[in-house]
C-alpha positions as CSV (number, residue, x, y, z in Angstrom):
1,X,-79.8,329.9,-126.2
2,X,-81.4,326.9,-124.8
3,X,-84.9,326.1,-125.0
4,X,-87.2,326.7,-122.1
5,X,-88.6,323.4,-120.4
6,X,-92.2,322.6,-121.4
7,X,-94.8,323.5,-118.7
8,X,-98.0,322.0,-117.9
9,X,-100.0,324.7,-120.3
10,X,-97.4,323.6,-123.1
11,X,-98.2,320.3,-122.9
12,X,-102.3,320.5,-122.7
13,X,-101.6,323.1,-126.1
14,X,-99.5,320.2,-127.7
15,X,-102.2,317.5,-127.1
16,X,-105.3,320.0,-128.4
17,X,-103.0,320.8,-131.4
18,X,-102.2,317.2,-132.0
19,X,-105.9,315.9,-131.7
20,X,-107.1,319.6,-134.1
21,X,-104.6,318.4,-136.6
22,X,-100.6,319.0,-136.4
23,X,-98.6,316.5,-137.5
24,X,-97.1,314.8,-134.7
25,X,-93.7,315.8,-135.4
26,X,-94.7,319.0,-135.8
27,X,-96.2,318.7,-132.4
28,X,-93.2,317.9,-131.3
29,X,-90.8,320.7,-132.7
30,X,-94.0,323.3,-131.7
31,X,-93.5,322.8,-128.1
32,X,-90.3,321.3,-127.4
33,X,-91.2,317.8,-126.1
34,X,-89.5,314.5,-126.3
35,X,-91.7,311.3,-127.9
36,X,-91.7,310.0,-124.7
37,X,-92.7,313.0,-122.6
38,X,-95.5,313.2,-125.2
39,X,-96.6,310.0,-124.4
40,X,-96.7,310.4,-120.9
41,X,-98.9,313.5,-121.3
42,X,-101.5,312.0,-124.0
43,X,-101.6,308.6,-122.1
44,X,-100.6,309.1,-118.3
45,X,-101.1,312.8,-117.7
46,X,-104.4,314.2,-120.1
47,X,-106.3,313.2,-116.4
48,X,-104.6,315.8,-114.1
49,X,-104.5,317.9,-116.9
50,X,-108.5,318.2,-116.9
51,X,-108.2,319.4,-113.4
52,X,-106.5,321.9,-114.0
53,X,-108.0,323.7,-117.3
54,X,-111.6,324.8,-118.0
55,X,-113.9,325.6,-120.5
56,X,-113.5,324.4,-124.1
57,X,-110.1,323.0,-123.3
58,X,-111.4,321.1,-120.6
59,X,-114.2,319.6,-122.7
60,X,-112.1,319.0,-125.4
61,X,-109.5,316.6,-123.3
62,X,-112.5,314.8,-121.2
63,X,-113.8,314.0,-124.9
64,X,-110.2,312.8,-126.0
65,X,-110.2,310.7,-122.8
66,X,-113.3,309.0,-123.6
67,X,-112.6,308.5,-127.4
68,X,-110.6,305.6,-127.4
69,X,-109.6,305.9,-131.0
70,X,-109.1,309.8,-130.6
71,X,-106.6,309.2,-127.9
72,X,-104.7,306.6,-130.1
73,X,-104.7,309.1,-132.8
74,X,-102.6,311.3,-130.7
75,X,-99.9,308.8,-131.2
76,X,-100.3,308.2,-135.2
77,X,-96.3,309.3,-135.7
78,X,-96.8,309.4,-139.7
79,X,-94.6,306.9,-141.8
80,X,-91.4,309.8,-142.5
81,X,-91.0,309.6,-138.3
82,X,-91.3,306.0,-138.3
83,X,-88.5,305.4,-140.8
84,X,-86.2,307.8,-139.1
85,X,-86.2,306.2,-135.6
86,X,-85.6,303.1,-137.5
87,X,-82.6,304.0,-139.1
88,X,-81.8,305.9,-135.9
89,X,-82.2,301.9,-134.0
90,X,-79.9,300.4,-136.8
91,X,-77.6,303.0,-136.8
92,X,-77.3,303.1,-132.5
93,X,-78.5,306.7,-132.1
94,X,-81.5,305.0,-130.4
95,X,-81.9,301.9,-128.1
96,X,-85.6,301.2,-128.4
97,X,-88.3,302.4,-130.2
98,X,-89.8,305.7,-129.0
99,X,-93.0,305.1,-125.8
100,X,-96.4,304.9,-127.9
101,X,-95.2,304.2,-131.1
102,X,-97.0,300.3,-130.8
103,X,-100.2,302.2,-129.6
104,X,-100.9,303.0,-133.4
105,X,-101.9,300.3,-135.8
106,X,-100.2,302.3,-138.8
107,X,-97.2,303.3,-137.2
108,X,-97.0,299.5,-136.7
109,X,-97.5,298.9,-139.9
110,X,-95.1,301.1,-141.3
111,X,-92.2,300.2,-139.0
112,X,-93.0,295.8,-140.1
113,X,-92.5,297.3,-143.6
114,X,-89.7,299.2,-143.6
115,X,-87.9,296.9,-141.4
116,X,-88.2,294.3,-144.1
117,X,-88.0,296.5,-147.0
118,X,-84.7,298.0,-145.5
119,X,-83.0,294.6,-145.0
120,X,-84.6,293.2,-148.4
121,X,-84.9,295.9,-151.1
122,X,-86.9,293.6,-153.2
123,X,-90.0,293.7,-150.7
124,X,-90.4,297.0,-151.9
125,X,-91.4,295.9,-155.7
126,X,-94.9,296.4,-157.1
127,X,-94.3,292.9,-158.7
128,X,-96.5,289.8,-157.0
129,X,-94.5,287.3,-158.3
130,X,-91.2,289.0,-156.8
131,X,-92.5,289.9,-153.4
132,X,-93.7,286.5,-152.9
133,X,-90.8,285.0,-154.1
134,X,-88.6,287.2,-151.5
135,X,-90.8,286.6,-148.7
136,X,-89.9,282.8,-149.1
137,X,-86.5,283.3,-149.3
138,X,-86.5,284.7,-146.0
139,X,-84.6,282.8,-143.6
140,X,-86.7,279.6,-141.9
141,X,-86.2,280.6,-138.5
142,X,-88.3,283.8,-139.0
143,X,-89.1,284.1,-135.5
144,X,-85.4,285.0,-134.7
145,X,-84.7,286.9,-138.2
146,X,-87.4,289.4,-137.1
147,X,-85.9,289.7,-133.8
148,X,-82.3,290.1,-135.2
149,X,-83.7,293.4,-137.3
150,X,-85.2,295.0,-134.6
151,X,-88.9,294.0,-134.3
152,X,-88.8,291.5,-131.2
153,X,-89.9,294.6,-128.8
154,X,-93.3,294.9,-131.3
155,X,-93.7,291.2,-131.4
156,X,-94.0,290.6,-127.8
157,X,-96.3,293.7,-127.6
158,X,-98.8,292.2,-129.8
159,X,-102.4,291.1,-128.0
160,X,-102.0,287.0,-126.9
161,X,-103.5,284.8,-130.0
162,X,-100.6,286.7,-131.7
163,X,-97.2,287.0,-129.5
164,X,-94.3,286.1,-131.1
165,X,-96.2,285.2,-134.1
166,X,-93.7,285.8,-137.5
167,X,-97.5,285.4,-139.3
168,X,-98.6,288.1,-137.6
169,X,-95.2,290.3,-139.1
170,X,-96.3,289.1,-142.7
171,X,-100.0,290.2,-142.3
172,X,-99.4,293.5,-141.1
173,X,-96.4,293.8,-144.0
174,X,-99.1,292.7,-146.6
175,X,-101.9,294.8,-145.3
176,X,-98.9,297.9,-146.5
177,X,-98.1,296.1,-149.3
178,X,-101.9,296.3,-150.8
179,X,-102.5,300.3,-149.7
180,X,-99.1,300.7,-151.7
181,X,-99.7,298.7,-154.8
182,X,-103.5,298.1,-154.8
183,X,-103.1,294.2,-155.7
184,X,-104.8,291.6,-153.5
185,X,-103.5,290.2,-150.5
186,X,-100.5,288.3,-150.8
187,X,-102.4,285.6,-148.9
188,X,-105.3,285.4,-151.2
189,X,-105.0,281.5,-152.7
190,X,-107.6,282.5,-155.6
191,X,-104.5,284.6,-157.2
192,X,-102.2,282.1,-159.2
193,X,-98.9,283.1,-157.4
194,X,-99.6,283.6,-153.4
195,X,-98.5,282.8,-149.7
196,X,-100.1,280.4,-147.6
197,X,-101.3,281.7,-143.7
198,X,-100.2,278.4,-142.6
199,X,-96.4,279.3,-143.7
200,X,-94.6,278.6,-146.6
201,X,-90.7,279.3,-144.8
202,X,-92.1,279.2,-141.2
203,X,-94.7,276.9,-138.9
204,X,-98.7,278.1,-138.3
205,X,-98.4,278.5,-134.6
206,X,-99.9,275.5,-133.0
207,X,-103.2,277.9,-132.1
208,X,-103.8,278.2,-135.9
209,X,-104.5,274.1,-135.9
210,X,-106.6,274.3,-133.5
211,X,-109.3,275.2,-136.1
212,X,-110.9,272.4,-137.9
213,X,-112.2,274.9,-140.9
214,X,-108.0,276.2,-141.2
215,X,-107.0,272.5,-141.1
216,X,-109.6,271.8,-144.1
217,X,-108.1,274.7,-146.0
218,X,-105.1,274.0,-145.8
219,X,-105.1,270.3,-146.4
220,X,-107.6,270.7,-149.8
221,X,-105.4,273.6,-151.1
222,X,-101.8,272.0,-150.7
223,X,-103.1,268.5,-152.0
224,X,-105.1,270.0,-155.0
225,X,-102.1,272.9,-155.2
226,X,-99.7,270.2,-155.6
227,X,-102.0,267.4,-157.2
228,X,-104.4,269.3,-159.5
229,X,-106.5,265.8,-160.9
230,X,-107.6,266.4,-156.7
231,X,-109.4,269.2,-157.6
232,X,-111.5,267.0,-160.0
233,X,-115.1,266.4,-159.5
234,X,-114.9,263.0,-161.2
235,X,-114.8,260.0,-158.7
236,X,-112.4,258.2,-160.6
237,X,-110.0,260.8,-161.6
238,X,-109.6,261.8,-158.2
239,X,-108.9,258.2,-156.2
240,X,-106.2,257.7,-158.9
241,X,-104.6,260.7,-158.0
242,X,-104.8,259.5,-154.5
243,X,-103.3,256.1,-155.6
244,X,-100.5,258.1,-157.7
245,X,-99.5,259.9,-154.3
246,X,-95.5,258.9,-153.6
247,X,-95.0,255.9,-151.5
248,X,-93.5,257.4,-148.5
249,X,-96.6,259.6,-147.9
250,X,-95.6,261.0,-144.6
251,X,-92.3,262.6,-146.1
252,X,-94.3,263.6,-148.8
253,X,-96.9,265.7,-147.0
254,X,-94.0,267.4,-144.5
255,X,-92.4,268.4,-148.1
256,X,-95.1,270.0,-149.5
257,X,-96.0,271.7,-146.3
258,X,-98.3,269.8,-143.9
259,X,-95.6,269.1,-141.5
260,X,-96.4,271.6,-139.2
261,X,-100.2,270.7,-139.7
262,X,-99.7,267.2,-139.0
263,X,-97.5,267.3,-135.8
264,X,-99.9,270.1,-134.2
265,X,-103.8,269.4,-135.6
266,X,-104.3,266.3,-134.8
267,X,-104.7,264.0,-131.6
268,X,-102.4,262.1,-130.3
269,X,-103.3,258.7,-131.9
270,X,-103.1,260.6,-135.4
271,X,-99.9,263.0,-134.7
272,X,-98.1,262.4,-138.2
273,X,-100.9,260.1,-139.9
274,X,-101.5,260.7,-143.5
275,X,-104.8,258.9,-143.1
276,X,-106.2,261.5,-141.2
277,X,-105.1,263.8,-143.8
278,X,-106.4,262.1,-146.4
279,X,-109.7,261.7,-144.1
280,X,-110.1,265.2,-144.2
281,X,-109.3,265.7,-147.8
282,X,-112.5,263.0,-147.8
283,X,-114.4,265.4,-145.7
284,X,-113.7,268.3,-148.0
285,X,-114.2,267.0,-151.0
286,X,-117.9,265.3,-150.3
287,X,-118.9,268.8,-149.5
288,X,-117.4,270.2,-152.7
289,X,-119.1,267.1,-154.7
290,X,-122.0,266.0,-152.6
291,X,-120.3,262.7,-154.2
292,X,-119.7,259.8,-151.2
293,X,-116.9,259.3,-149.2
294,X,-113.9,258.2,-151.2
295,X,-113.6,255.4,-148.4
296,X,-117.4,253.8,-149.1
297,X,-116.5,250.1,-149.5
298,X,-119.9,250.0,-151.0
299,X,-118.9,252.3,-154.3
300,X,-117.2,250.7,-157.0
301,X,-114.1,252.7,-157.2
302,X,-112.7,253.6,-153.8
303,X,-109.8,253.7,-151.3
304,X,-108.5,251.9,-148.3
305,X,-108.6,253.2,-145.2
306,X,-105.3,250.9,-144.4
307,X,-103.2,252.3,-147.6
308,X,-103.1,252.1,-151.3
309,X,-99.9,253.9,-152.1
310,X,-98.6,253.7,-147.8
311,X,-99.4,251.4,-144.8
312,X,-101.3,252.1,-142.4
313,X,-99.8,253.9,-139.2
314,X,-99.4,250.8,-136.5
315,X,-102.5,252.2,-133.9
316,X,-104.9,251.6,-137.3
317,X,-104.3,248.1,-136.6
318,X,-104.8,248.0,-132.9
319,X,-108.5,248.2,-133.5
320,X,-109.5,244.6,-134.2
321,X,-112.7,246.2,-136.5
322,X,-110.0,247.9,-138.5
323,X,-108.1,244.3,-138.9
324,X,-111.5,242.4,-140.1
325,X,-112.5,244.4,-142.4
326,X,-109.0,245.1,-144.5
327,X,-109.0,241.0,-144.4
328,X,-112.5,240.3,-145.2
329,X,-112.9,243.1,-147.9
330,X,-109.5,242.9,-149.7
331,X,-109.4,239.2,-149.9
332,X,-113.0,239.5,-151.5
333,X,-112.0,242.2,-153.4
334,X,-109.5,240.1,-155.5
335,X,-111.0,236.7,-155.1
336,X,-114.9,237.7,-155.5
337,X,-115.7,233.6,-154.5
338,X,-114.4,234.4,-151.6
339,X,-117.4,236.7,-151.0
340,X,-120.3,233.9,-151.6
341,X,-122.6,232.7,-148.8
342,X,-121.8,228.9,-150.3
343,X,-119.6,227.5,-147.9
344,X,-117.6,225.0,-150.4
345,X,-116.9,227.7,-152.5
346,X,-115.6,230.1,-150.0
347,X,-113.5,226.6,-149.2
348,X,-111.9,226.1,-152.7
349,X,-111.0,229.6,-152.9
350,X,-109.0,229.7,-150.4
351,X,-107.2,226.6,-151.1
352,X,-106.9,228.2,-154.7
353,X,-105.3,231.4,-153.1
354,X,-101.5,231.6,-154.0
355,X,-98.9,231.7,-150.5
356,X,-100.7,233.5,-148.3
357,X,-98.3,235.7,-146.7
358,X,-96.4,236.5,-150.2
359,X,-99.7,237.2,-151.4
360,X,-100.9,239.5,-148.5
361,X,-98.1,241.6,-149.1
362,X,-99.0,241.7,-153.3
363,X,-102.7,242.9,-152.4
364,X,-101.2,245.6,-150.2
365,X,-101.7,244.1,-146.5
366,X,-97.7,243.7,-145.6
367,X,-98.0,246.2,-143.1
368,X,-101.1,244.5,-141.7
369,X,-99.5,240.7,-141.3
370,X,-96.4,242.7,-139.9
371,X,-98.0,244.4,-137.5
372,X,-101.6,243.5,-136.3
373,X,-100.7,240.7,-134.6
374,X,-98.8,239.6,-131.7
375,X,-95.1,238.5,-132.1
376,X,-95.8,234.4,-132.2
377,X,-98.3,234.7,-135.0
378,X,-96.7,238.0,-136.7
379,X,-96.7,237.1,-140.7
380,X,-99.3,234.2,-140.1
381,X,-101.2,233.0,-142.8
382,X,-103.5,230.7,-140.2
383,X,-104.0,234.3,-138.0
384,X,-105.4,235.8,-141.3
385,X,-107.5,233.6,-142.5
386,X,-108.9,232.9,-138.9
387,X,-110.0,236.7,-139.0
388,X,-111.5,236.3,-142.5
389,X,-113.0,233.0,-140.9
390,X,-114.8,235.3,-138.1
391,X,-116.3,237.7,-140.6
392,X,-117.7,235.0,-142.7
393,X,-119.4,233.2,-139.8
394,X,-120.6,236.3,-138.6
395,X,-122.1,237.4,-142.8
396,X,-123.3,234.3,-143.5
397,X,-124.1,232.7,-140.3
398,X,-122.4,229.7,-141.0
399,X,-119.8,227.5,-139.2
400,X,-116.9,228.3,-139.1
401,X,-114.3,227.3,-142.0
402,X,-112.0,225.2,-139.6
403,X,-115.3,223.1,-137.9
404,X,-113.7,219.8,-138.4
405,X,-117.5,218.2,-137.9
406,X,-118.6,220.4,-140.9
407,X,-118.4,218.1,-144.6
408,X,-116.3,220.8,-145.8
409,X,-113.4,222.8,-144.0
410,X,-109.9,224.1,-144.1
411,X,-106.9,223.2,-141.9
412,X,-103.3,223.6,-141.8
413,X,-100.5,221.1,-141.0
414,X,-98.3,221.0,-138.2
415,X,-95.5,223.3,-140.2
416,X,-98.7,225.7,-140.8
417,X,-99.0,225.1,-144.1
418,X,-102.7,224.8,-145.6
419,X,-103.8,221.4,-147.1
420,X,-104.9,221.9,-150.4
């Protein structure tokens, strides 16, 4: 015998029942109403429905209306209903998830987690290590892989900061995987094995970067993750570490994760820079230390703005300031006469200085003679000592090393070699 169709008065008794108490499925077999029909009636329809009922009943639907978390309620489907239209989607008895099951945060939640717990059984262990270690494996396009199993339809639901975001997926999966296990978020960097928010198999969306205190995080924790003498609170221990950083530092920061960092959080001029990493790193670790910058010139153990284990990136050099003082201080550095306000000192050190542009490239300013100057003096020892020439004049007040009317002064011949 089939079933009766559901009349208004059936459909104002399932939504009272529903918000008293009944499981929503129960709701459903009660009065003989599709998921979708229900929705329509708790969402669309409870307003005509207070026209036409009185009394405690009406009262009780005008409250429902104006409870925005009693209305949403209505829709909480329970985790046993969620699974079953899932495997109902994978199996083709469904096309689309049933209307109002995204209105719920924890019907949400359990659909993200038995999505990935169907299609990788190991999400479903009460072991950290394992999880975390699955959740990594998971393909690197994770954007599309969540599509693929069914979960596109809830991504572009979610609210704007969050469309389309795969992080999004993994927070709601983790906020099930701690009410089932009661261990900390799988996010939570204090625990020894953990995922990072900026990604670990897929990119932060470019929003994320846009938060100076997520970029600090991120930078200190990967660096110090990766590096632990960074974490150090000793000045010394820390700027060898630095120095001790691979050669090719750009590669080396996309390979431990900062790519996606380094493209997006950033300005132009420093898209892909590992100075301003480092810069920040700087930042972040005089807060920690209340020590000063690991760039102070002025401190006895430091680091160069222009590179100690890399070269600068080529716009570093396009500021003349930068140019002068890499020059001035490095020279100086390893030739302390070079630093004295006495004019024929300054003079016989630099004739004393081994071939200039052999030994610029020794005391780590190749990439400055290569590329701070302009093609006809490119690899010039006459255009670096002429900058080193400027800041002397301008420290000691002085004439200027090449003044031929001086007593003392330097000059080149005409193959630009300097007269000793």
């Amino acid at each position: 015998m089939a079933r009766r169709k559901p009349n208004l008065e059936d459909f104002v008794d399932a939504i009272i029942a529903r918000d008293e108490g009944m499981s929503y499925p129960g709701v459903l077999d009660a009065f003989g109403i599709t998921p979708n029909r229900f929705y329509r009636a708790g969402k669309r329809d409870i307003s005509d429905y207070i026209g036409h009922t009185s009394g405690d009943t009406k009262r009780q639907l005008i409250d429902i209306t104006n409870n925005i978390s009693r209305t949403r309620e209505l829709f909480n489907m329970g985790e046993q209903f969620i699974r079953k239209q899932y495997d109902n989607l994978m199996s083709g008895h469904l096309s689309r998830f049933c209307d109002g099951t995204s209105i719920h945060p924890r019907n949400i939640e359990s659909l993200v987690y038995y999505a990935l717990i169907f299609h990788n059984p190991r999400l479903a262990s009460t072991d950290r290590t394992g999880v975390i270690e699955c959740v990594k494996n998971l393909p690197t396009n994770l954007n599309r892989y969540l599509y693929s199993i069914g979960l596109g339809g809830l991504m572009v639901a979610f609210e704007k900061e969050n469309k389309n975001s795969p992080f999004a997926v993994l927070e709601i999966f983790d906020n099930a995987y701690q009410r089932k296990t009661g261990d900390k978020s799988l996010f939570d960097l204090n625990q020894k094995n953990h995922l990072h928010i900026w990604g670990d198999n897929f990119k932060a969306p470019r929003s994320y970067w846009q938060n100076p205190i997520n970029v600090e995080g991120a930078i200190y924790h990967i660096l110090t993750e990766n590096n632990p003498k960074l974490a150090s609170i000793e000045r010394a221990e820390v700027i060898e570490g630095v120095k001790n950083l691979p050669t090719n530092l750009t590669r080396y920061l996309h390979s431990i994760g900062l790519g996606g960092l380094m493209i997006n959080a950033s300005g132009k001029e420093n898209k892909n820079s590992p100075l301003a990493v480092l810069e920040i790193f700087d930042k972040v670790y005089q807060r920690k230390t209340g020590d000063k910058s690991l760039f102070d010139l002025n401190q006895e153990k430091h680091l160069h703005r222009w590179g100690d284990n890399s070269n600068a990136s080529q716009n570093y050099w396009q500021n003349s300031a930068n140019v002068e003082e890499a020059i001035y201080h490095t020279l100086t550095e390893n030739n302390p006469q070079l630093a004295s306000i006495e004019r024929r000192e300054v003079i016989e050190a630099i004739k004393n200085l081994p071939a200039i542009g052999r030994y610029m490239r020794s005391i780590k300013l190749g990439g400055l003679i290569v590329t701070a100057f302009k093609k006809e003096k490119s690899d010039s020892p006459l255009a670096v000592l002429e900058i080193f020439d400027n800041a002397y004049q301008r420290k000691t007040g002085d004439k200027s090393l090449f003044d031929i009317t001086q007593e003392n002064y330097i000059s080149f011949d005409e193959r630009n070699r300097l007269i000793r």
